[in-house]
C-alpha positions as a Python dict, from the first residue, in 0.01 Angstrom:
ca = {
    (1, 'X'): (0, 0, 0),
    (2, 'X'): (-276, -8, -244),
    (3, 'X'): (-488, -175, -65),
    (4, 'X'): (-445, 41, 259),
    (5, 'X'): (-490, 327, 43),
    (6, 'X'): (-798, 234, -101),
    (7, 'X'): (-965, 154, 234),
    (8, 'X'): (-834, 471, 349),
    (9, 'X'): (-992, 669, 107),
    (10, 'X'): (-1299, 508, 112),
    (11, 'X'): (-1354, 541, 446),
    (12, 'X'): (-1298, 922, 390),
    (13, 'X'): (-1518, 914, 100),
    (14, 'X'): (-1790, 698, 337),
    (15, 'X'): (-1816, 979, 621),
    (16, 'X'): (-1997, 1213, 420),
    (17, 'X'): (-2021, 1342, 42),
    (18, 'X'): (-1876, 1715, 106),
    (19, 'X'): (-1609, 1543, -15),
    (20, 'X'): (-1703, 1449, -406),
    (21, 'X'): (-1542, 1106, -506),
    (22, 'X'): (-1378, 1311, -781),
    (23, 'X'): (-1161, 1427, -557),
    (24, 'X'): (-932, 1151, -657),
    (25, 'X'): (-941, 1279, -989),
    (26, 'X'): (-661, 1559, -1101),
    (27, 'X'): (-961, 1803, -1177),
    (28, 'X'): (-1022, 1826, -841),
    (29, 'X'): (-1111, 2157, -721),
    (30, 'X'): (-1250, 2320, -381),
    (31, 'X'): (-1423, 2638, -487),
    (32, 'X'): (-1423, 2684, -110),
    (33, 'X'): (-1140, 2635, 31),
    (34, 'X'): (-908, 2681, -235),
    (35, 'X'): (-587, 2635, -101),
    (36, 'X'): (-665, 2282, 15),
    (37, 'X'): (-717, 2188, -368),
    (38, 'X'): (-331, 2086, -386),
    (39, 'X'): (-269, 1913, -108),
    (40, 'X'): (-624, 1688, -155),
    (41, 'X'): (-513, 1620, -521),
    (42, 'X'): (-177, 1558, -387),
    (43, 'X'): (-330, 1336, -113),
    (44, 'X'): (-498, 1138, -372),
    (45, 'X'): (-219, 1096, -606),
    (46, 'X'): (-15, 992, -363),
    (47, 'X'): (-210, 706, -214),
    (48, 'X'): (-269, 535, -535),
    (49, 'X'): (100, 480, -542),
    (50, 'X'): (183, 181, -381),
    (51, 'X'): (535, 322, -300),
    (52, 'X'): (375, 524, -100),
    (53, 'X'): (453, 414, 269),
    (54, 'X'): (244, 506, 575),
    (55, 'X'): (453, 811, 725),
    (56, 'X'): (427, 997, 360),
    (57, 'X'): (35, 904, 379),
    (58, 'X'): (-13, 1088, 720),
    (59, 'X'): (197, 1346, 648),
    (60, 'X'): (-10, 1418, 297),
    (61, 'X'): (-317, 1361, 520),
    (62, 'X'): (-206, 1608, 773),
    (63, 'X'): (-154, 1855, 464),
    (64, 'X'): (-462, 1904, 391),
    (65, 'X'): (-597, 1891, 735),
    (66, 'X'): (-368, 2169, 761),
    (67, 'X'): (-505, 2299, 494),
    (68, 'X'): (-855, 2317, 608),
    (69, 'X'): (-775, 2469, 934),
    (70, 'X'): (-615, 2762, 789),
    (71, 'X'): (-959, 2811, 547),
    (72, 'X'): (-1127, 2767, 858),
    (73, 'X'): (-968, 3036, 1026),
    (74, 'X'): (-1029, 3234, 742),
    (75, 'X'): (-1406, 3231, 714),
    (76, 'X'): (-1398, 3297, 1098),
    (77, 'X'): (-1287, 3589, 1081),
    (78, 'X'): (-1504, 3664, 769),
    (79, 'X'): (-1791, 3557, 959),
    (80, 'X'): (-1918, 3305, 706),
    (81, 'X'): (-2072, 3010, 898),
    (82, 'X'): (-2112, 2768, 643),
    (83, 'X'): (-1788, 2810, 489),
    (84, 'X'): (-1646, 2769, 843),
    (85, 'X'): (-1836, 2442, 894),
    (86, 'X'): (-1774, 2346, 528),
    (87, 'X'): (-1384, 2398, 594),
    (88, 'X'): (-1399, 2173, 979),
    (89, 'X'): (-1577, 1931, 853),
    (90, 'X'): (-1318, 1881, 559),
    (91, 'X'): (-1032, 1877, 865),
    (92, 'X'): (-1269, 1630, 1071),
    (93, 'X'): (-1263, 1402, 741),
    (94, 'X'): (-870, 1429, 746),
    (95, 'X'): (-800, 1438, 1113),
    (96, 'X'): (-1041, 1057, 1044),
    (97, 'X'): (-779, 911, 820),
    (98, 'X'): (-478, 1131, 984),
    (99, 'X'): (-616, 864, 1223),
    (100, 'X'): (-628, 566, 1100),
    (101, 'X'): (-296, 603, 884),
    (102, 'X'): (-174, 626, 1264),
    (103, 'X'): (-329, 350, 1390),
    (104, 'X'): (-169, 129, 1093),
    (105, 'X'): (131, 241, 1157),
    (106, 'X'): (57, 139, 1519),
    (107, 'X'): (110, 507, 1647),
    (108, 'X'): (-196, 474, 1888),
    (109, 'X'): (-136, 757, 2070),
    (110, 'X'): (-136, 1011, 1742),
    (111, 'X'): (-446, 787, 1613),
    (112, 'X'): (-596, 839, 1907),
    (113, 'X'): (-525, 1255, 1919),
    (114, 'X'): (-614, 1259, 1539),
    (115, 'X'): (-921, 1050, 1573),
    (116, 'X'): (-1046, 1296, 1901),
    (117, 'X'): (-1008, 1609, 1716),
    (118, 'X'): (-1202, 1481, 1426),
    (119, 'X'): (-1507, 1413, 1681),
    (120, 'X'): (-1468, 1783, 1868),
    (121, 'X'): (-1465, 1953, 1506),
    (122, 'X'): (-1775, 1722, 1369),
    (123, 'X'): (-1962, 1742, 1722),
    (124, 'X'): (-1909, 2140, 1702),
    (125, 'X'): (-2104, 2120, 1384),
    (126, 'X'): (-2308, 1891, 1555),
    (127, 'X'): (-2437, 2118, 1795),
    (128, 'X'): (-2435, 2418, 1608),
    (129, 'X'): (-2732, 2618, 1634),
    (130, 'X'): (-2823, 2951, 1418),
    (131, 'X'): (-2867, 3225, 1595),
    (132, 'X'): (-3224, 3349, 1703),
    (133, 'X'): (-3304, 3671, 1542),
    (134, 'X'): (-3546, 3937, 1730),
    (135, 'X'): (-3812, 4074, 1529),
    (136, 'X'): (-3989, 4359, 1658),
    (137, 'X'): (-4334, 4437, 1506),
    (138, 'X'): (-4581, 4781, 1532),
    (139, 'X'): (-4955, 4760, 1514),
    (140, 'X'): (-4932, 5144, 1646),
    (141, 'X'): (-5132, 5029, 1937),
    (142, 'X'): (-4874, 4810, 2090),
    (143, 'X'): (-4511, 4925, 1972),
    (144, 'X'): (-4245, 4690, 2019),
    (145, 'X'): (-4371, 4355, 2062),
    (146, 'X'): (-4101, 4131, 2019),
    (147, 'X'): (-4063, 3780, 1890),
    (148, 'X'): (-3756, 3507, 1912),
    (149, 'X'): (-3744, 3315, 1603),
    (150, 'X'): (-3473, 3073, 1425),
    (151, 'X'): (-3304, 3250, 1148),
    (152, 'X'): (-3244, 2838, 991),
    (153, 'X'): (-3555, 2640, 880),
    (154, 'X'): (-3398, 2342, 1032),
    (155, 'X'): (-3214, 2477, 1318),
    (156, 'X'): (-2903, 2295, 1283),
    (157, 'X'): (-2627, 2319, 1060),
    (158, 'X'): (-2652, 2213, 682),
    (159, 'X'): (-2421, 1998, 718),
    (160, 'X'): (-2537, 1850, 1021),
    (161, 'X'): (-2620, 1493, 862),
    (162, 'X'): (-2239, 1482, 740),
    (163, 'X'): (-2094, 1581, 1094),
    (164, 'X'): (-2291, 1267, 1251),
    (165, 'X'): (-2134, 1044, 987),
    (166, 'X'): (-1829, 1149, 1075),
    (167, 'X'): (-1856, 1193, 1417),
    (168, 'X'): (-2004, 819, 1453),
    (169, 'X'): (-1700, 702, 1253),
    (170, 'X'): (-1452, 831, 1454),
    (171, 'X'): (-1571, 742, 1779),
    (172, 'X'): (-1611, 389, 1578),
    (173, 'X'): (-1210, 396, 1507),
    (174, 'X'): (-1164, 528, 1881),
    (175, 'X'): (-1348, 241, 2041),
    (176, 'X'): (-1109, 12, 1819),
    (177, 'X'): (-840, 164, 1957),
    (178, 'X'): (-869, 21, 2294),
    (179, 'X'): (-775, 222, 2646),
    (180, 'X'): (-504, 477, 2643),
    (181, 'X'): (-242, 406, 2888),
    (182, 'X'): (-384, 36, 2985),
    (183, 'X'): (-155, -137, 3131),
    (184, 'X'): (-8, -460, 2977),
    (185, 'X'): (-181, -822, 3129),
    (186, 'X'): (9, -964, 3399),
    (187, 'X'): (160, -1299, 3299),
    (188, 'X'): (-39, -1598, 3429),
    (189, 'X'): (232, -1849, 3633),
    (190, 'X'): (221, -2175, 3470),
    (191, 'X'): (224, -2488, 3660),
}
């Protein structure tokens, strides 16, 4: 198990540094979404242990996924982009190795499911694009001329970079998967 945990967990830590690598540490602490502090630490922990078998791995993994989705909803309804991205692209990151805990434990289906909703939350970042803001200007000659402009320097997320990195990776783990619902090779007749 220590070995699958390791890999695990670097892969995690690999898709993008919104996760710190101190998150394996018992200091551990998301200032953001603070109720996924527990189960990440927990996650951690856990996965060091080489007791640890493969259903109590997903089902630590799936914790704090869980745990992101409900800081997620949060901030929506707070209206607080970034801590809305921040918090899905902490689930994409744990829906990633929800994923390929899955696939280990030769669950394809689930790896599959886990592995798709970590691309749909890390391509929503993806395409994320602030708002354009209308600024209306006076000369007192010609009131209300108008202008469209990007409220974000960059016009894309800031954690845009991230998103691709995990995006790419899952759709990596998905192509590894193979077809869902392929059906097995017919025997060849042997002679």
């Amino acid at each position: 198990m220590k070995g699958l945990g390791l890999a695990l967990g670097i892969g995690l830590i690999a898709v993008g540094p919104a996760l710190p690598t101190a998150a394996a540490e018992a200091g551990f602490s998301d200032t953001i979404c603070t109720q996924a502090t527990k189960p990440v630490r927990e996650y951690f922990d856990k996965t060091k242990d080489q007791t640890t078998t493969l259903d109590e791995a997903v089902a630590l993994a799936q914790k704090a996924v869980d745990a992101y989705d409900l800081c997620a909803a949060e901030n929506a309804t707070n209206n607080t982009v970034d801590d809305l991205q921040y918090a899905h692209l902490s689930a994409a990151r744990f829906e990633y190795v929800v994923g390929g805990w899955q696939h280990l434990a030769g669950n394809e289906g689930l790896a599959r499911a886990a592995l798709d909703r970590s691309v749909k939350l890390a391509q929503d970042i993806v395409d994320w694009r602030p708002p354009s803001q209308i600024a209306y200007g006076s000369n007192d000659v010609n009131i209300g001329q108008g202008s469209i402009h990007n409220t974000s320097a960059a016009g894309v997320s800031k954690f845009h970079e991230d998103a691709l990195k995990v995006r790419d990776a899952a759709l990596k783990s998905i192509a590894l998967l193979g077809q869902p619902g392929a059906p097995a090779p017919a025997p060849t007749a042997t002679k």
